[in-house]
Biopython code that builds the backbone (N, CA, C, O; Angstrom):
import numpy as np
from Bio.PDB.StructureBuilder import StructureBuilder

atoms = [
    (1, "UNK", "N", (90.652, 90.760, 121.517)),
    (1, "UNK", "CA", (89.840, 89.731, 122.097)),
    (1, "UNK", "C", (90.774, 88.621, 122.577)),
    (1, "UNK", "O", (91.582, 88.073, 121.827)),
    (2, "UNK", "N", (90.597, 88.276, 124.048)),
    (2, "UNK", "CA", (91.107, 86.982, 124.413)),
    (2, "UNK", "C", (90.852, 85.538, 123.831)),
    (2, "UNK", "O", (89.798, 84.906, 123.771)),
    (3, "UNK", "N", (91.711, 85.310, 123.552)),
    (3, "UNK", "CA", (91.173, 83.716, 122.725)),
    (3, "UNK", "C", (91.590, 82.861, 123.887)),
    (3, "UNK", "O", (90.776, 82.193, 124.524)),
    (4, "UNK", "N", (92.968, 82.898, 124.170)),
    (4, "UNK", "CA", (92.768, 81.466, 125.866)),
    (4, "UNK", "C", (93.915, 82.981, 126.728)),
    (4, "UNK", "O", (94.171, 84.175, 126.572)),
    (5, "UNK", "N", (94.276, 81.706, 127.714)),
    (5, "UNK", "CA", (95.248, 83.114, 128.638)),
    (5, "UNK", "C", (96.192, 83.792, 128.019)),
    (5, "UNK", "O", (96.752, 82.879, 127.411)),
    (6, "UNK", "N", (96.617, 84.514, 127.817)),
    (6, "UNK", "CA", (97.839, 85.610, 127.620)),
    (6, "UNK", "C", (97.667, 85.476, 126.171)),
    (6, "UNK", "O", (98.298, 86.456, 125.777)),
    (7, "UNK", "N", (97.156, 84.811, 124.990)),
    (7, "UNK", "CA", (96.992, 85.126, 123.713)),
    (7, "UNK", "C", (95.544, 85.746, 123.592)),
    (7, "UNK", "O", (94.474, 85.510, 124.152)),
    (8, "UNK", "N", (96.208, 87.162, 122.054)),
    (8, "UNK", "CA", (94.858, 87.807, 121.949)),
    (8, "UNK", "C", (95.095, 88.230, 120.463)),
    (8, "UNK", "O", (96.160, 88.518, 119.917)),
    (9, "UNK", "N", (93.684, 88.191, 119.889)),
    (9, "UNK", "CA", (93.973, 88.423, 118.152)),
    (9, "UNK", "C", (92.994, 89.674, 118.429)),
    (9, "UNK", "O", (92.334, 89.728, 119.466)),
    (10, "UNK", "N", (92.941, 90.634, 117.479)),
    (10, "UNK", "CA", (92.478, 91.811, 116.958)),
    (10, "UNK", "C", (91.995, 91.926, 115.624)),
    (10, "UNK", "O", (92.182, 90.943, 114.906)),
    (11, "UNK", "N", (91.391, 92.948, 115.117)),
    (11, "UNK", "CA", (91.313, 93.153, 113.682)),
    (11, "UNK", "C", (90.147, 94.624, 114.160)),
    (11, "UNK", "O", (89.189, 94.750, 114.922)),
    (12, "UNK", "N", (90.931, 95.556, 113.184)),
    (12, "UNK", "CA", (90.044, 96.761, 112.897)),
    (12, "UNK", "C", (90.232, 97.260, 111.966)),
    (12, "UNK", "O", (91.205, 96.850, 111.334)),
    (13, "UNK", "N", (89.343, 98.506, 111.325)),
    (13, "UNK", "CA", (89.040, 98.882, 110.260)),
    (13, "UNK", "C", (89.969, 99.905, 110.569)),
    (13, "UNK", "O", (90.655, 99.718, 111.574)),
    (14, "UNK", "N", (90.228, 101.489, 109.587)),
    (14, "UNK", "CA", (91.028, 102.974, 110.407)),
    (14, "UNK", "C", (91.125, 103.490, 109.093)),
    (14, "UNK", "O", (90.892, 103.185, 107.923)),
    (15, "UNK", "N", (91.541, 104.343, 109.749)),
    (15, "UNK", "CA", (91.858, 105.424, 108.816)),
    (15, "UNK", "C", (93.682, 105.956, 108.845)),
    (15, "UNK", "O", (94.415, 105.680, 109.794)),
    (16, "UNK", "N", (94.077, 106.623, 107.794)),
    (16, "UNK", "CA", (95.686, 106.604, 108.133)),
    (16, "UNK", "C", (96.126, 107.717, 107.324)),
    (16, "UNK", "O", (95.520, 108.045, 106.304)),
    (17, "UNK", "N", (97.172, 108.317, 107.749)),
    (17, "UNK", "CA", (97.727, 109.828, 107.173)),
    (17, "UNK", "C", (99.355, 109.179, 107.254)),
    (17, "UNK", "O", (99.955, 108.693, 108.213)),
    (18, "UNK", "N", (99.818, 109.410, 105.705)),
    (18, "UNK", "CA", (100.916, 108.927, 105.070)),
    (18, "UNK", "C", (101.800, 110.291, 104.559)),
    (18, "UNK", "O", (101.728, 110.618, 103.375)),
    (19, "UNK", "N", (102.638, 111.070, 105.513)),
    (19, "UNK", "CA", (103.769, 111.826, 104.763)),
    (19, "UNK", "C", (104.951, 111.489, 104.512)),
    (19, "UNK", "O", (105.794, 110.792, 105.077)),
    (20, "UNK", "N", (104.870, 112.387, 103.098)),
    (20, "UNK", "CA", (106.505, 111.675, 102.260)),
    (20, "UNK", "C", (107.329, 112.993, 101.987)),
    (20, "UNK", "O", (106.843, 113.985, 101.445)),
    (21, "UNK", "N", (108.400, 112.908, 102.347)),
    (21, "UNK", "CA", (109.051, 114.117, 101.744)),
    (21, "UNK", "C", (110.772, 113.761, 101.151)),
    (21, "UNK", "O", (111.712, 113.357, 101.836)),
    (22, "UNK", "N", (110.760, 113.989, 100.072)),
    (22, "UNK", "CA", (111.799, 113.594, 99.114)),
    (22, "UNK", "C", (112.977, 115.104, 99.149)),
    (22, "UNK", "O", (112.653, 116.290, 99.080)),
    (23, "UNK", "N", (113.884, 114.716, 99.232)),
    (23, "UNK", "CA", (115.164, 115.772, 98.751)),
    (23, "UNK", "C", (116.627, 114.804, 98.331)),
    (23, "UNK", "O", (117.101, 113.686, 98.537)),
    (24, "UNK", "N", (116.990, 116.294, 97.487)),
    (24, "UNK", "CA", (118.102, 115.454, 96.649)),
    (24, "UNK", "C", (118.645, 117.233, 96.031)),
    (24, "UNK", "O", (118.617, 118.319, 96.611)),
    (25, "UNK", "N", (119.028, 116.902, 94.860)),
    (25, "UNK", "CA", (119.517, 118.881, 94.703)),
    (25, "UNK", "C", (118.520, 119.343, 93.959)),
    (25, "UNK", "O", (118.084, 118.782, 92.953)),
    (26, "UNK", "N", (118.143, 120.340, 94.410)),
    (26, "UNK", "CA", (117.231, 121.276, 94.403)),
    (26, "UNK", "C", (116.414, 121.273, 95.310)),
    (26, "UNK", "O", (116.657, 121.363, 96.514)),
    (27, "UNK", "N", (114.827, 121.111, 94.510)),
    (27, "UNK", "CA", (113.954, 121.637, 95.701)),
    (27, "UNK", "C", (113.574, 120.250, 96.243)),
    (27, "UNK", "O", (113.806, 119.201, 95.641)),
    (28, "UNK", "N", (112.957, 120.348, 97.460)),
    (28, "UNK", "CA", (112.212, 119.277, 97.957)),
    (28, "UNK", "C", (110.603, 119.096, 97.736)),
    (28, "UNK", "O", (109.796, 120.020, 97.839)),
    (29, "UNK", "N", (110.252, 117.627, 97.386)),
    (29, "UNK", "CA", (109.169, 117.428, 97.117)),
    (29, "UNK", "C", (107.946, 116.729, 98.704)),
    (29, "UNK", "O", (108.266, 115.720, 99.334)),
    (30, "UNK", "N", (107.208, 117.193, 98.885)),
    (30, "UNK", "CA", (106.460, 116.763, 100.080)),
    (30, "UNK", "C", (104.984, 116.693, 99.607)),
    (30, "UNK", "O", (104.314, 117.357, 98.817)),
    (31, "UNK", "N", (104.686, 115.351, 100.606)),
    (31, "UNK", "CA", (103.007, 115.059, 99.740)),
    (31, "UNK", "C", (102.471, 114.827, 101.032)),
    (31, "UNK", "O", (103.267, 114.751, 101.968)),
    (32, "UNK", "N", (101.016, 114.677, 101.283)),
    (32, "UNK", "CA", (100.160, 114.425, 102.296)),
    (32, "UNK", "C", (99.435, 113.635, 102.109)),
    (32, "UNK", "O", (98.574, 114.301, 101.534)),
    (33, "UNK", "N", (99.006, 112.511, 102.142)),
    (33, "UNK", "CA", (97.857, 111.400, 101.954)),
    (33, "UNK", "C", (96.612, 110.657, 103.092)),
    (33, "UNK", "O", (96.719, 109.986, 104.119)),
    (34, "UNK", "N", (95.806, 111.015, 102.544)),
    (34, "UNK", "CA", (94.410, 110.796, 103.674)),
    (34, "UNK", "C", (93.944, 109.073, 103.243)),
    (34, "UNK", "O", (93.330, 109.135, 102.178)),
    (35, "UNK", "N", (94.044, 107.644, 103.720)),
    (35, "UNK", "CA", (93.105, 106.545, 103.187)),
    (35, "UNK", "C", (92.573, 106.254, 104.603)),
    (35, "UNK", "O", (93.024, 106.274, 105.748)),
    (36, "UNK", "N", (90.883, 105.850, 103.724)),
    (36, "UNK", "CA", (90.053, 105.961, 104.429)),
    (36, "UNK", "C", (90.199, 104.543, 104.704)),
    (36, "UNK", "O", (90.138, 104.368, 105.921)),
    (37, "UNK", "N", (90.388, 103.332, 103.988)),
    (37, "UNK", "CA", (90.093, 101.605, 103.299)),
    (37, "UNK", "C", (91.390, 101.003, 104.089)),
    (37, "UNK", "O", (92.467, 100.709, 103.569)),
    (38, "UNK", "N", (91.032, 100.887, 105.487)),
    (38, "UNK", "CA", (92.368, 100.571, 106.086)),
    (38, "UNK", "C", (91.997, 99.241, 106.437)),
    (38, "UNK", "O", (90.882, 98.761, 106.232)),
    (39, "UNK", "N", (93.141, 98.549, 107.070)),
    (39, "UNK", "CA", (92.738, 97.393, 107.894)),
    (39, "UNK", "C", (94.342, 96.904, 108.727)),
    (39, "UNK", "O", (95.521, 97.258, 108.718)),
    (40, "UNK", "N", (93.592, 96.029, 109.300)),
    (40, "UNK", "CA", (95.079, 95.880, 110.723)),
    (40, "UNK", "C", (94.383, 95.044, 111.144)),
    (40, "UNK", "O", (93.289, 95.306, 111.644)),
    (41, "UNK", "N", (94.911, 93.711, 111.026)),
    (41, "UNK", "CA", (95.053, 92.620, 112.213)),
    (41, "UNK", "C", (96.655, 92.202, 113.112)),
    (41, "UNK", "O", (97.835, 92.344, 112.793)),
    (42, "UNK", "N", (96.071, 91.723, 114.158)),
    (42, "UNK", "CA", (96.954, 91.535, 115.293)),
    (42, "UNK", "C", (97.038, 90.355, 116.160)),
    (42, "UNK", "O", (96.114, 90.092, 116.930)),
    (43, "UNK", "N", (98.120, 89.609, 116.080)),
    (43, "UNK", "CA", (98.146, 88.458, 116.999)),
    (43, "UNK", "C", (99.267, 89.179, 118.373)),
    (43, "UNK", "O", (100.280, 89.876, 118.333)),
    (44, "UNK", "N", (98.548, 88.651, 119.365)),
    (44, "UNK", "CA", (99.650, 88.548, 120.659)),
    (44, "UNK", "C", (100.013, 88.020, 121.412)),
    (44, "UNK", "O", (99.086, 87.658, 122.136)),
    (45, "UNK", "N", (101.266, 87.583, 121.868)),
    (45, "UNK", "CA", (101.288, 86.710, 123.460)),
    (45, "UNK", "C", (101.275, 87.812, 124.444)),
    (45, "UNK", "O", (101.714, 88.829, 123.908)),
    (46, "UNK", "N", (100.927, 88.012, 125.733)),
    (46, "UNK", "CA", (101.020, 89.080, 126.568)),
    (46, "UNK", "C", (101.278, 88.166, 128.095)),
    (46, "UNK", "O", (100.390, 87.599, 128.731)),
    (47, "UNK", "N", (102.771, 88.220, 128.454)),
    (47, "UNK", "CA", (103.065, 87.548, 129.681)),
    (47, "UNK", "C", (103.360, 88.129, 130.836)),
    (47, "UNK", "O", (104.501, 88.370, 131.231)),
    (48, "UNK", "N", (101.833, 88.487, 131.687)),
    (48, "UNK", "CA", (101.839, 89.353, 133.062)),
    (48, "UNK", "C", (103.579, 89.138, 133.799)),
    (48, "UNK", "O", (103.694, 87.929, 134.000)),
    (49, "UNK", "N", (104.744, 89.791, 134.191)),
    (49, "UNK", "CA", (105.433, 89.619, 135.069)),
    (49, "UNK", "C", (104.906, 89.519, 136.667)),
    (49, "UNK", "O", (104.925, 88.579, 137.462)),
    (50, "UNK", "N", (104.518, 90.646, 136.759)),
    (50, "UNK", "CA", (103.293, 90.912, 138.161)),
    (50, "UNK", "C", (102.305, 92.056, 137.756)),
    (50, "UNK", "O", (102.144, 92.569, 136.648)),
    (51, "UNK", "N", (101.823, 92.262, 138.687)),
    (51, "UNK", "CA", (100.452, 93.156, 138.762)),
    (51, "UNK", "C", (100.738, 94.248, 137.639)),
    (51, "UNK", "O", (99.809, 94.700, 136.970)),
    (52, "UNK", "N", (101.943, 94.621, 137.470)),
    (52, "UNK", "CA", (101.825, 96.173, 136.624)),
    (52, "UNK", "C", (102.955, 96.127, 135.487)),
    (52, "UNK", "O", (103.105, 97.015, 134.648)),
    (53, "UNK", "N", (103.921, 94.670, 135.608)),
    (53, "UNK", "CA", (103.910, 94.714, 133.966)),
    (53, "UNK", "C", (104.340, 93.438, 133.401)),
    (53, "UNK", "O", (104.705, 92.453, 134.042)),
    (54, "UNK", "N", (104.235, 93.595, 131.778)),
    (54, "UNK", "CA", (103.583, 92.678, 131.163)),
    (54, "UNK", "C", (104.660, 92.788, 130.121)),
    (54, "UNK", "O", (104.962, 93.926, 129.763)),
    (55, "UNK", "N", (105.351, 91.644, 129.525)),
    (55, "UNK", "CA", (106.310, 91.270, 127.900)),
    (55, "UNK", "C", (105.541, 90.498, 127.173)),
    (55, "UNK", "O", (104.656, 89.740, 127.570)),
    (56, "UNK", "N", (105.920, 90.718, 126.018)),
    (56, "UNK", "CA", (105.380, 89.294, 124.763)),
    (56, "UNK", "C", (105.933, 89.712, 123.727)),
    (56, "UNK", "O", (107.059, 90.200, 123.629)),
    (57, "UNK", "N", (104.845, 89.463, 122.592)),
    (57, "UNK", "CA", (105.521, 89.377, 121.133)),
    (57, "UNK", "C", (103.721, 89.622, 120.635)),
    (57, "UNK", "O", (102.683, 89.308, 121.218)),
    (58, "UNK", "N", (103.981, 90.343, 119.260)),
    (58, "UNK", "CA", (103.094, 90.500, 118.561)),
    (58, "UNK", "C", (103.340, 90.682, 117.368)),
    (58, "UNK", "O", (104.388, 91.277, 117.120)),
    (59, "UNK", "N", (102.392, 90.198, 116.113)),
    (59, "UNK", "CA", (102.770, 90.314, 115.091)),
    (59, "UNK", "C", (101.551, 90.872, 114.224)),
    (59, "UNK", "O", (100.388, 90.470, 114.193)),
    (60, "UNK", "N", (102.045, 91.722, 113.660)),
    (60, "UNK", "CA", (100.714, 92.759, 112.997)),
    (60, "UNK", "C", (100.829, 92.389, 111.623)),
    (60, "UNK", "O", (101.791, 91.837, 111.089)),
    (61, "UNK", "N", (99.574, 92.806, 111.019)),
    (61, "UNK", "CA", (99.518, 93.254, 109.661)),
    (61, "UNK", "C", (98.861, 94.021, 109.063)),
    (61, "UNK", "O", (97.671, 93.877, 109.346)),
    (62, "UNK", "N", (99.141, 95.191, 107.984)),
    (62, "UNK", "CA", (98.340, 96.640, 108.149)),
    (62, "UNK", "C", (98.034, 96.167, 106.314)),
    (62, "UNK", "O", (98.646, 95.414, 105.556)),
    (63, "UNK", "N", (97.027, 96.872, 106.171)),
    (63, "UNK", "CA", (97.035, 97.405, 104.669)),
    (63, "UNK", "C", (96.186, 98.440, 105.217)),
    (63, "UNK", "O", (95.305, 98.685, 106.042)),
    (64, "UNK", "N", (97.262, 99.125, 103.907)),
    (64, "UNK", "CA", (96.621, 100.745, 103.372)),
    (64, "UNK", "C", (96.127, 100.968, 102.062)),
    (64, "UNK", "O", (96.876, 100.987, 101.085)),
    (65, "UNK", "N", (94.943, 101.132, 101.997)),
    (65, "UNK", "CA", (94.049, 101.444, 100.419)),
    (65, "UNK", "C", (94.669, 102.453, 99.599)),
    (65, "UNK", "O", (94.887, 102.377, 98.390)),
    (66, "UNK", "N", (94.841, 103.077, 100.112)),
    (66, "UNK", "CA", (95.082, 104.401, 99.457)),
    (66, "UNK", "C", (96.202, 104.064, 98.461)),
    (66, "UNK", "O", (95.995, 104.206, 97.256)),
    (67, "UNK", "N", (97.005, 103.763, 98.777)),
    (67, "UNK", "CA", (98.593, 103.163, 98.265)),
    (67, "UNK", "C", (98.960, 102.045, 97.669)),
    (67, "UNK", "O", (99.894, 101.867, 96.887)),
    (68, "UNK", "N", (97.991, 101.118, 98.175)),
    (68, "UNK", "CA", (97.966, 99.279, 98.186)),
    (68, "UNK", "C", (99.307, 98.666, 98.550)),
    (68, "UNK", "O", (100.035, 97.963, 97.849)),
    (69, "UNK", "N", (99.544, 99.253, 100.295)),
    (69, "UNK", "CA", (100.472, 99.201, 100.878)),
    (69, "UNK", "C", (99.986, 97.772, 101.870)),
    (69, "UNK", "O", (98.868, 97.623, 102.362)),
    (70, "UNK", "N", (101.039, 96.903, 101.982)),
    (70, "UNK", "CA", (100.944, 95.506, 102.349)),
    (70, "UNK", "C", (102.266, 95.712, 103.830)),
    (70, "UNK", "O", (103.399, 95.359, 103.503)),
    (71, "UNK", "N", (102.215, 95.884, 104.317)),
    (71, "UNK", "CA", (102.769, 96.368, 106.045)),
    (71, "UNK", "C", (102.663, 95.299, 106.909)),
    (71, "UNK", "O", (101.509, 95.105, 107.290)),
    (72, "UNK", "N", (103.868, 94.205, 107.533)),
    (72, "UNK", "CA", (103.746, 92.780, 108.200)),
    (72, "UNK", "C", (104.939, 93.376, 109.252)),
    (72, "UNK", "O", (105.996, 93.642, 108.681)),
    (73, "UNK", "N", (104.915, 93.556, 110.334)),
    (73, "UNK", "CA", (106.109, 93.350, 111.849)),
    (73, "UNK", "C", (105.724, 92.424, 112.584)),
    (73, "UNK", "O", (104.679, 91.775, 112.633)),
    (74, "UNK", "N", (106.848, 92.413, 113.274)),
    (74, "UNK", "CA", (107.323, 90.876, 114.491)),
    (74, "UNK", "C", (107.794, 92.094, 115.320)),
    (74, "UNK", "O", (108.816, 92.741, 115.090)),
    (75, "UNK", "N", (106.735, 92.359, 116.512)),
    (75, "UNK", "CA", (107.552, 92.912, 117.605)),
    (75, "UNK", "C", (107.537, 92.357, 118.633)),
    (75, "UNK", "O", (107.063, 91.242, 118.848)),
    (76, "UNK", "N", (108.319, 93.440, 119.774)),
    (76, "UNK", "CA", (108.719, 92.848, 121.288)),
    (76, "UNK", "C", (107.549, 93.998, 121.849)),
    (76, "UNK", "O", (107.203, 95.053, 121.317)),
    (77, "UNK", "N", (107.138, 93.437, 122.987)),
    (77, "UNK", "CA", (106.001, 94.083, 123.544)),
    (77, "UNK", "C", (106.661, 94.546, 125.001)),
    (77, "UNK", "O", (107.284, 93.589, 125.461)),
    (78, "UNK", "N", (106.720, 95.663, 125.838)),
    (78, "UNK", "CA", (106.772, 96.102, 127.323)),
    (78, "UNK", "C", (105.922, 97.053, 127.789)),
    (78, "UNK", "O", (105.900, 98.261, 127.556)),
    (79, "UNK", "N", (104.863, 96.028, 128.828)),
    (79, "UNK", "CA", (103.905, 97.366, 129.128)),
    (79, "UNK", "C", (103.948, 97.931, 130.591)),
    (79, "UNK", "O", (104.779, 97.527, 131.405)),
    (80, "UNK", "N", (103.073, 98.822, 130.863)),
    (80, "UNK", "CA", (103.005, 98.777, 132.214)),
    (80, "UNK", "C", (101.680, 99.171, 132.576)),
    (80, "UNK", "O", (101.093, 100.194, 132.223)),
    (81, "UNK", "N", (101.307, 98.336, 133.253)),
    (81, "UNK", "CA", (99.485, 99.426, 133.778)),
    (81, "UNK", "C", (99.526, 100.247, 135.056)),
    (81, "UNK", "O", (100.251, 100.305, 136.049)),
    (82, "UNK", "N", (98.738, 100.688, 134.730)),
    (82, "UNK", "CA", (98.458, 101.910, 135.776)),
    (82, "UNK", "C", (96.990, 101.510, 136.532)),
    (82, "UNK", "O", (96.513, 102.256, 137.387)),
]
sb = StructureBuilder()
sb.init_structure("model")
sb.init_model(0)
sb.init_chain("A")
sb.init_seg("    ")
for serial, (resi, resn, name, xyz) in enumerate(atoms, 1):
    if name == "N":
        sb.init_residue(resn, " ", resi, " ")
    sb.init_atom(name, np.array(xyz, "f"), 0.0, 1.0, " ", f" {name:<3s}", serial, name[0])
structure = sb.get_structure()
């Protein structure tokens, strides 16, 4: 959702699939994980260059239920539309 020009916040619910696979000597251990209890919000700047592309910065934050995984990035954004 646009809040004023080129800034936009988000927030959704999801779902998320978490594989882990461990080795060391012997055998390897591998797990699969399904959480349903997700969440993700999102702030962004999004600064049109021209018509078809666009830089900024965004900064997320995820939790995962399943795990009670707490997930925060600072990224660089490059898009292009079509």
């Amino acid at each position: 959702m646009r809040i004023v020009d080129n800034f936009y916040l988000s927030v959704a619910p999801g779902l998320a699939v978490q594989f882990s696979r461990i080795s060391g000597i012997g055998d390897k251990i591998k797990s699969t994980q399904y959480s349903f209890a997700n969440f993700e919000a999102c702030a962004s700047y999004l600064y049109p260059l021209n018509k078809h592309f666009v830089v900024g910065g965004e900064t997320r934050f995820l939790y995962i239920g399943k795990t009670n995984d707490y997930i925060m990035s600072l990224n660089a954004v490059f898009a292009v539309k079509l």
